[in-house]
Backbone as XML, in Angstrom:
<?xml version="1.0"?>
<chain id="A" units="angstrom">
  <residue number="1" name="UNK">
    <atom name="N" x="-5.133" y="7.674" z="-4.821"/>
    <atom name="CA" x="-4.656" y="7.362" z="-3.477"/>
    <atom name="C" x="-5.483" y="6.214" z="-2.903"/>
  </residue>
  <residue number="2" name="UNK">
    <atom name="N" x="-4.471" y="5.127" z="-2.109"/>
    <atom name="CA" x="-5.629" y="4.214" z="-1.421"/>
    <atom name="C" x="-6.515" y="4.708" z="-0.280"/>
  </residue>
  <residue number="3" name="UNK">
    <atom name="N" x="-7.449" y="4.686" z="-0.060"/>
    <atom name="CA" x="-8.472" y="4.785" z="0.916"/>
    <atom name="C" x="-8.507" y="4.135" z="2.076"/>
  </residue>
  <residue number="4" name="UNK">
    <atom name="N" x="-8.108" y="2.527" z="2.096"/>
    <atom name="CA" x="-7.955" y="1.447" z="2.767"/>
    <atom name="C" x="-6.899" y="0.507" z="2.495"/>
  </residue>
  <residue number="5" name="UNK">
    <atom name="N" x="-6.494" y="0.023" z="3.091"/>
    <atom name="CA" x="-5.571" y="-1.637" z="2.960"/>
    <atom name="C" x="-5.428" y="-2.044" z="4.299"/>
  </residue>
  <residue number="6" name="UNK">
    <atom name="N" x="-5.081" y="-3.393" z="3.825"/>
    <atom name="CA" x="-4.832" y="-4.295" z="5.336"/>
    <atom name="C" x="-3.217" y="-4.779" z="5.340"/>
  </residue>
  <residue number="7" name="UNK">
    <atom name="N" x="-2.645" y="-4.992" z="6.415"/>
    <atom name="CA" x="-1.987" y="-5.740" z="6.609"/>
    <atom name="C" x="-1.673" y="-7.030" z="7.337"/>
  </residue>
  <residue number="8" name="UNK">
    <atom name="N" x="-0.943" y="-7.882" z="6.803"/>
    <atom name="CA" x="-0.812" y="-9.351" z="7.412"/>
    <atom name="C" x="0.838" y="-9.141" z="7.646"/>
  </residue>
  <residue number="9" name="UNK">
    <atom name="N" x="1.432" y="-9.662" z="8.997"/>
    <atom name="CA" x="2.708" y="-10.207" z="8.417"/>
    <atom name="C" x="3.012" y="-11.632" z="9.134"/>
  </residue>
  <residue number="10" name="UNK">
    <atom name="N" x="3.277" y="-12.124" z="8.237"/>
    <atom name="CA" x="4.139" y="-13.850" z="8.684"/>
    <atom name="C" x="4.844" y="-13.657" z="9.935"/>
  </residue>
  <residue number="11" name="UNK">
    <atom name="N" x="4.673" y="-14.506" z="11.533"/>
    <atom name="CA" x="5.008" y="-13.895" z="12.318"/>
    <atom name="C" x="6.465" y="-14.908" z="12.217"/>
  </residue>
  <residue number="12" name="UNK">
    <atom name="N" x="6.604" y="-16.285" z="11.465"/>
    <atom name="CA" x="7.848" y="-16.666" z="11.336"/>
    <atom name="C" x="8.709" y="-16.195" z="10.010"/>
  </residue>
  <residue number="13" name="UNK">
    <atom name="N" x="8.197" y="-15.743" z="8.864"/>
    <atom name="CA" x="9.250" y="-15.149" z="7.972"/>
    <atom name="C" x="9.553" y="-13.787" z="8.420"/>
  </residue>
  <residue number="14" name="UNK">
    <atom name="N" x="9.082" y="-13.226" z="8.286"/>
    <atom name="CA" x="8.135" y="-11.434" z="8.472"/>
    <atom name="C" x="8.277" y="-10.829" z="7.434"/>
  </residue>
  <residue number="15" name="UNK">
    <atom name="N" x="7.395" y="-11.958" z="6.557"/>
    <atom name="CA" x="7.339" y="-11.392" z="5.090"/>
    <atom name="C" x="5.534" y="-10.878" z="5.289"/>
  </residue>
  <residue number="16" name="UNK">
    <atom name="N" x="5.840" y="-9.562" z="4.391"/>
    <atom name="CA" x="4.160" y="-8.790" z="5.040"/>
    <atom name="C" x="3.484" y="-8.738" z="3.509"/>
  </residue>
  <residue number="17" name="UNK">
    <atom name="N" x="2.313" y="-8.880" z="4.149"/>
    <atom name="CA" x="1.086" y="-8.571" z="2.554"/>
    <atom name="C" x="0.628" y="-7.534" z="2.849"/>
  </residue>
  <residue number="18" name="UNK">
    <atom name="N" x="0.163" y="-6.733" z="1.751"/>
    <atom name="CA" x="-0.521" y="-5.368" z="1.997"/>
    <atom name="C" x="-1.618" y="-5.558" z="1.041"/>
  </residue>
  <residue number="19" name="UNK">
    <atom name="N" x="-2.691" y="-6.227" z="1.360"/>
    <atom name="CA" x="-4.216" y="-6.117" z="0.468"/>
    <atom name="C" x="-5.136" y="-4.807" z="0.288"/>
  </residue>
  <residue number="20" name="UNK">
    <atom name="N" x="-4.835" y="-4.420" z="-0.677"/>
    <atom name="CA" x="-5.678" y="-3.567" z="-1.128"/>
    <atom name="C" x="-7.210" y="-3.797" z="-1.564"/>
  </residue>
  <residue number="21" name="UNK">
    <atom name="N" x="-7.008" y="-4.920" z="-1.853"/>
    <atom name="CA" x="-9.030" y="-5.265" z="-2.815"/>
    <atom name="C" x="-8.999" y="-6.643" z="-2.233"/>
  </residue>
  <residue number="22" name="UNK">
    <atom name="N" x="-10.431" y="-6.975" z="-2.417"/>
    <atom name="CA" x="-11.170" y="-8.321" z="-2.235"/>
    <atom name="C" x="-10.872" y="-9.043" z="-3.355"/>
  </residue>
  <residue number="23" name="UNK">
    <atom name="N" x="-10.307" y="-8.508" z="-5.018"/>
    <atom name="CA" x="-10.571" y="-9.467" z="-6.321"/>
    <atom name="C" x="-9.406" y="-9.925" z="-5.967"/>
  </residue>
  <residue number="24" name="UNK">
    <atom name="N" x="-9.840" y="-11.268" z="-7.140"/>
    <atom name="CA" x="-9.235" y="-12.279" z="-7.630"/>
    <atom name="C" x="-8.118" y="-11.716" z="-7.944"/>
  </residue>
  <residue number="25" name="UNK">
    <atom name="N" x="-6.843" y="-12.494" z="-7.378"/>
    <atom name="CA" x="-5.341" y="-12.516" z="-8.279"/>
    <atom name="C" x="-4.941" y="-12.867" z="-9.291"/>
  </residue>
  <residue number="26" name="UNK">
    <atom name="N" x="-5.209" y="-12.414" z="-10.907"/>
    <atom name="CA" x="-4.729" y="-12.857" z="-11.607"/>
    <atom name="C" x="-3.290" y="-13.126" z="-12.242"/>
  </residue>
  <residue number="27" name="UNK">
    <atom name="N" x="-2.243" y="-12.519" z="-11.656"/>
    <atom name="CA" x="-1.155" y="-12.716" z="-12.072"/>
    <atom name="C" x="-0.143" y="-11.445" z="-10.496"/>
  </residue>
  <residue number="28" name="UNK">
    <atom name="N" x="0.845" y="-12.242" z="-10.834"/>
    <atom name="CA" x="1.840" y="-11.623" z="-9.807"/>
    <atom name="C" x="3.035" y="-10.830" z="-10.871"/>
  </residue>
  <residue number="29" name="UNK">
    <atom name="N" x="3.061" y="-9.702" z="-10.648"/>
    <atom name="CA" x="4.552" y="-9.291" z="-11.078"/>
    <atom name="C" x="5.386" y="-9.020" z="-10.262"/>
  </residue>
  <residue number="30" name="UNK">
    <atom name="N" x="7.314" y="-8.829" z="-10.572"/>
    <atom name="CA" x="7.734" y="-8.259" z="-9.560"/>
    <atom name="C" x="7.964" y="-7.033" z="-9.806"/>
  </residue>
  <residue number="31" name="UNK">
    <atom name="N" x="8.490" y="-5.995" z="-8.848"/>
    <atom name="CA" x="8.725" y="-4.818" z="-8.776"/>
    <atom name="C" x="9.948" y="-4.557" z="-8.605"/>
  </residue>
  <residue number="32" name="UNK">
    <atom name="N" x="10.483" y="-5.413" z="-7.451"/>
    <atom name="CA" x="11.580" y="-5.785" z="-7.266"/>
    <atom name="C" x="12.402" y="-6.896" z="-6.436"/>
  </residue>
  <residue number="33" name="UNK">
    <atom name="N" x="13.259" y="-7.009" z="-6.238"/>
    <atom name="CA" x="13.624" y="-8.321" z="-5.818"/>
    <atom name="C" x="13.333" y="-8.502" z="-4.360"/>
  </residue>
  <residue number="34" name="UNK">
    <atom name="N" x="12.287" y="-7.697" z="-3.724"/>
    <atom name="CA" x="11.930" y="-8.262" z="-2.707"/>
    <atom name="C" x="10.443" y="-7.644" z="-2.781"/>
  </residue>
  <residue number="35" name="UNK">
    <atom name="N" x="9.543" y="-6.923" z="-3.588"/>
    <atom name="CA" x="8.583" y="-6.457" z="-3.375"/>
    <atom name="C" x="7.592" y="-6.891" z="-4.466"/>
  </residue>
  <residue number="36" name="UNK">
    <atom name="N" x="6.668" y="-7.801" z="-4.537"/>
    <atom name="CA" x="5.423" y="-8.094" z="-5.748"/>
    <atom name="C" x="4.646" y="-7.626" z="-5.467"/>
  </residue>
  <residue number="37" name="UNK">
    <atom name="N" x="3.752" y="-7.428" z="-6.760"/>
    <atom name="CA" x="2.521" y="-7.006" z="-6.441"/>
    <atom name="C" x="1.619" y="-8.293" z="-7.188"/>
  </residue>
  <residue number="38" name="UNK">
    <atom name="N" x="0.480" y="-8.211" z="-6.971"/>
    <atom name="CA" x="-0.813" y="-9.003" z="-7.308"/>
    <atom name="C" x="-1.806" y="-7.949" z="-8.359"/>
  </residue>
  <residue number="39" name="UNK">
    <atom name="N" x="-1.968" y="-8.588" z="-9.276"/>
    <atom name="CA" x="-2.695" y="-7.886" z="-9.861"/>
    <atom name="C" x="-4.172" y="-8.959" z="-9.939"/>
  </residue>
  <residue number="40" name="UNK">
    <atom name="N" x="-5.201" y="-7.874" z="-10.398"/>
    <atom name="CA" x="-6.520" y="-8.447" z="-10.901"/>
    <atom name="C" x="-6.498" y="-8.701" z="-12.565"/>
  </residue>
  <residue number="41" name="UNK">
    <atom name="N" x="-7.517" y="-9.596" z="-13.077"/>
    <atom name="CA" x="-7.627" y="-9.413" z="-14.486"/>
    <atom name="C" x="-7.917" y="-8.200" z="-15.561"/>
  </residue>
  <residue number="42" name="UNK">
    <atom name="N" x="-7.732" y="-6.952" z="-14.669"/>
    <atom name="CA" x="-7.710" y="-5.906" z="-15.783"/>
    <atom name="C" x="-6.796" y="-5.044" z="-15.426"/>
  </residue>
  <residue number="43" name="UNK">
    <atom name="N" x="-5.374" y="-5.550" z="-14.543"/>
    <atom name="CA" x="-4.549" y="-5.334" z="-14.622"/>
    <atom name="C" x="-4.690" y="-3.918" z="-13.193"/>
  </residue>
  <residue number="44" name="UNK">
    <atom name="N" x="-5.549" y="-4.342" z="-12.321"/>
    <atom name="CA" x="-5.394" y="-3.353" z="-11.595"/>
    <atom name="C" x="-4.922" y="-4.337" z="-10.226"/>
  </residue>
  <residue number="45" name="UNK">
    <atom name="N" x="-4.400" y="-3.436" z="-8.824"/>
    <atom name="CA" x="-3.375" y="-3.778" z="-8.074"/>
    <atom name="C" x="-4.562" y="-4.188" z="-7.012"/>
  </residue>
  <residue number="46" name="UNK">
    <atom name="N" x="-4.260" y="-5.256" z="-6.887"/>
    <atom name="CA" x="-4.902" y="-5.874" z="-5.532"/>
    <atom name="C" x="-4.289" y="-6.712" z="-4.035"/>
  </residue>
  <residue number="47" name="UNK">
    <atom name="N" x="-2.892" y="-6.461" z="-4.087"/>
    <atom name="CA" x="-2.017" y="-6.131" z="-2.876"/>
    <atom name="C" x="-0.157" y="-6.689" z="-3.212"/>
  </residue>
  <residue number="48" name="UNK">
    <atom name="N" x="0.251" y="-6.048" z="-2.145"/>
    <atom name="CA" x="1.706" y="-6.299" z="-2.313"/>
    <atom name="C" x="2.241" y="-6.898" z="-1.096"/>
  </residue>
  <residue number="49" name="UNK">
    <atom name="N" x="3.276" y="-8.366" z="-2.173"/>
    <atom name="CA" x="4.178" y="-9.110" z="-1.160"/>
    <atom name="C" x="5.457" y="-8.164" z="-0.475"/>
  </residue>
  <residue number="50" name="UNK">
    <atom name="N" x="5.685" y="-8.091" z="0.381"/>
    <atom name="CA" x="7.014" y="-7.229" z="0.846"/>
    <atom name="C" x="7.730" y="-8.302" z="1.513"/>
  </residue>
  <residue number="51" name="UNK">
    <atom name="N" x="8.632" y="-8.938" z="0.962"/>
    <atom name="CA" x="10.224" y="-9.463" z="1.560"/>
    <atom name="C" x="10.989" y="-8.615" z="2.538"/>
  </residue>
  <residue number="52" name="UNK">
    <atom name="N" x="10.691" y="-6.786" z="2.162"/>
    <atom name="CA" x="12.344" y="-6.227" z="2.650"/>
    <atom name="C" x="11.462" y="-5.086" z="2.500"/>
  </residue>
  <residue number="53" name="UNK">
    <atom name="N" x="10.890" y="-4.522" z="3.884"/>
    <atom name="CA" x="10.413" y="-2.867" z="3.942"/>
    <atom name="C" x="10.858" y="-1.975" z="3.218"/>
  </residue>
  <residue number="54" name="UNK">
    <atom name="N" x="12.274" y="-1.989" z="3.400"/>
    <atom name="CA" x="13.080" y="-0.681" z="3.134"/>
    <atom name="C" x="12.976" y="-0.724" z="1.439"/>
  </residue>
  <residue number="55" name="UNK">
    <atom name="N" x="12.517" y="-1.875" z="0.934"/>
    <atom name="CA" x="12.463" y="-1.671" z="-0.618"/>
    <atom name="C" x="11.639" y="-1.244" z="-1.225"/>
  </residue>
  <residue number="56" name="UNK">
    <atom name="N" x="10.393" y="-0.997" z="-0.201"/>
    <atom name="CA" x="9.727" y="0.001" z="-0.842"/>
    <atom name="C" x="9.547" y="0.853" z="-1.092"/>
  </residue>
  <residue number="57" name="UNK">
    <atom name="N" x="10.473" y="1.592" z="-0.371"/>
    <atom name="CA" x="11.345" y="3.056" z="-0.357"/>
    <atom name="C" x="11.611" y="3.601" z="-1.963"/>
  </residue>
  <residue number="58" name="UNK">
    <atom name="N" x="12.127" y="2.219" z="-2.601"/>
    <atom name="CA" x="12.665" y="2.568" z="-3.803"/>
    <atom name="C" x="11.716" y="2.008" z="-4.762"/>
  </residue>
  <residue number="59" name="UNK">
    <atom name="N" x="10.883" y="2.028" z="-4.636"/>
    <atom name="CA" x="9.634" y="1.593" z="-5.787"/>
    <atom name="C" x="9.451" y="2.603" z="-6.889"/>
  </residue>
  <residue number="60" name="UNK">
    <atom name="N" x="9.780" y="3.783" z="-6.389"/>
    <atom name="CA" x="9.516" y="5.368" z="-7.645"/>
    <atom name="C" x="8.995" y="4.671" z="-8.787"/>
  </residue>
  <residue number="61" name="UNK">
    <atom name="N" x="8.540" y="4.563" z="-10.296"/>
    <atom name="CA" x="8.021" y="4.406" z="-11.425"/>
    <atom name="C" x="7.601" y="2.992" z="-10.739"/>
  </residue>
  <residue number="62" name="UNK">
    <atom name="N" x="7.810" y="2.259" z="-10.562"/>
    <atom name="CA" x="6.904" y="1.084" z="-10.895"/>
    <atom name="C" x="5.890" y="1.098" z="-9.873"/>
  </residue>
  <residue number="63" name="UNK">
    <atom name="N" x="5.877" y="1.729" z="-8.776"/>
    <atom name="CA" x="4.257" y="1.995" z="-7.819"/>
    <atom name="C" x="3.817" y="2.976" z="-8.459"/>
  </residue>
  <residue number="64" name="UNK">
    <atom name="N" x="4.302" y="4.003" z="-9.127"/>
    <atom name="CA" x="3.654" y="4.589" z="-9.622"/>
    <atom name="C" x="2.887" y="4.339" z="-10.452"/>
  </residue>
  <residue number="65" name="UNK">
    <atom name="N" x="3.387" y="3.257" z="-11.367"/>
    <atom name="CA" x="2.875" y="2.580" z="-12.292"/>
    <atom name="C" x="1.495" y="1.995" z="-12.220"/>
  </residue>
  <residue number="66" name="UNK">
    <atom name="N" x="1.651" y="0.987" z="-10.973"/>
    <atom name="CA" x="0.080" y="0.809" z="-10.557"/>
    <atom name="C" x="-0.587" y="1.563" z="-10.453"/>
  </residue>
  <residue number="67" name="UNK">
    <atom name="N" x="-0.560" y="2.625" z="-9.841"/>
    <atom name="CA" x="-1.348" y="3.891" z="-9.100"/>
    <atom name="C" x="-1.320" y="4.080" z="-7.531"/>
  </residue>
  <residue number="68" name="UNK">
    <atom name="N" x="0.092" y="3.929" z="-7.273"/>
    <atom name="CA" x="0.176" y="4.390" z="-5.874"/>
    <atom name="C" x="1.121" y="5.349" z="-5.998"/>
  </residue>
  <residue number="69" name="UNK">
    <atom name="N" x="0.473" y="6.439" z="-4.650"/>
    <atom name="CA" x="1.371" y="7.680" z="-5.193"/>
    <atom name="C" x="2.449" y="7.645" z="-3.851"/>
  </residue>
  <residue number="70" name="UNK">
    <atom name="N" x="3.455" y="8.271" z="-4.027"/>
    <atom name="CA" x="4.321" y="8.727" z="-2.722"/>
    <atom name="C" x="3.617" y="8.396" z="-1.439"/>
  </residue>
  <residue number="71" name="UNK">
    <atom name="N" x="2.508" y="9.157" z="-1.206"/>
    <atom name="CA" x="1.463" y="9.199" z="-0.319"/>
    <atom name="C" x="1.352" y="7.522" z="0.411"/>
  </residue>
  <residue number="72" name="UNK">
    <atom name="N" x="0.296" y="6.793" z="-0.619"/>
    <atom name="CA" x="0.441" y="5.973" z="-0.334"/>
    <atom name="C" x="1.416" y="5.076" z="-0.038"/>
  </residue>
  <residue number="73" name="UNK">
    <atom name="N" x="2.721" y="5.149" z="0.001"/>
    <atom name="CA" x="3.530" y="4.159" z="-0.187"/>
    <atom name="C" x="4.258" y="4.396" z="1.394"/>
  </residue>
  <residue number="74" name="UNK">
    <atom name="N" x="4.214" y="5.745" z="1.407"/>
    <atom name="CA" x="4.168" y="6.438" z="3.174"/>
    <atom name="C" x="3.726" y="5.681" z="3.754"/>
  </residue>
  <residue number="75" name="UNK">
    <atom name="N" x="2.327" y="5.798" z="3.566"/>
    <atom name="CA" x="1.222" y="5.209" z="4.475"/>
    <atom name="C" x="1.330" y="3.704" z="4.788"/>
  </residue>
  <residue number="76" name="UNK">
    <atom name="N" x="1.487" y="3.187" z="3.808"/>
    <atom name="CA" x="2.029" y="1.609" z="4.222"/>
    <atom name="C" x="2.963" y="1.560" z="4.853"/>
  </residue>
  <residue number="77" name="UNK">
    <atom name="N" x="4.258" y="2.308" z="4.461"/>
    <atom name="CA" x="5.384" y="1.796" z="5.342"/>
    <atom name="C" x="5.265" y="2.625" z="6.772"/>
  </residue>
  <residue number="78" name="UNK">
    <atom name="N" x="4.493" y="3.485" z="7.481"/>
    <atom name="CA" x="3.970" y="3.534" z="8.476"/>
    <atom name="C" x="3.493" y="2.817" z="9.228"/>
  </residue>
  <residue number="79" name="UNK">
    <atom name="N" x="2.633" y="1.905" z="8.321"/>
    <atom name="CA" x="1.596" y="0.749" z="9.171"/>
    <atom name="C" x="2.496" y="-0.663" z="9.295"/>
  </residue>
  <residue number="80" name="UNK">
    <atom name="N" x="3.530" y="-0.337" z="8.174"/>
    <atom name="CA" x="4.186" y="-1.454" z="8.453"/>
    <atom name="C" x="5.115" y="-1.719" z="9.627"/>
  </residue>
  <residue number="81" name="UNK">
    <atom name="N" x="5.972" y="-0.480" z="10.089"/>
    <atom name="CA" x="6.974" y="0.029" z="10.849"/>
    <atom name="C" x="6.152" y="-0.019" z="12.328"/>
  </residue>
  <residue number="82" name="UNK">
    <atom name="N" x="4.810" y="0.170" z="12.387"/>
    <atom name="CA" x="4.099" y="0.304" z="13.629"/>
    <atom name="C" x="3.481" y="-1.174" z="14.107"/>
  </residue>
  <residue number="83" name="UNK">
    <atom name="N" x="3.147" y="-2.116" z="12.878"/>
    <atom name="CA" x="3.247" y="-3.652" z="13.131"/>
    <atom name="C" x="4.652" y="-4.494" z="13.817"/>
  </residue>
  <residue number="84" name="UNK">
    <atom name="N" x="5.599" y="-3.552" z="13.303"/>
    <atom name="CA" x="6.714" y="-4.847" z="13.511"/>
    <atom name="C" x="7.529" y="-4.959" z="15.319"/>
  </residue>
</chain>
């Protein structure tokens, strides 16, 4: 479970970042067509682009994948829903 993250959102797109860690980005994957994540060089998650809130709704296996559980994915779209 995350402990912490931040959020940013673009106040002219309102495309939002959700930083989880201070490391380096080594590579971006997508998740889905509106949600990336950032990974570090050992392949662990160090924050996510969100295009489209509601798509993170449907992340099931691939947040899981990183290591975010239900829980967390709550918790963001809480903080996100209370930013906008």
């Amino acid at each position: 479970m995350i402990k912490d993250f931040n959020i940013k959102i673009d106040p002219i797109t309102s495309v939002a970042y959700v930083s989880i860690t201070n490391s380096k980005i080594s590579k971006t994957e997508n998740l889905s067509e509106s949600v990336n994540a950032d990974l570090d060089s050992t392949g662990e998650l160090v924050g996510l682009e969100v295009l489209d809130i509601e798509s993170l709704r449907t992340l099931g296996d691939s947040a899981a994948n990183l290591g975010l559980s239900k829980e967390d994915i709550e918790a963001i779209l809480s903080e996100l829903e209370a930013q906008i």
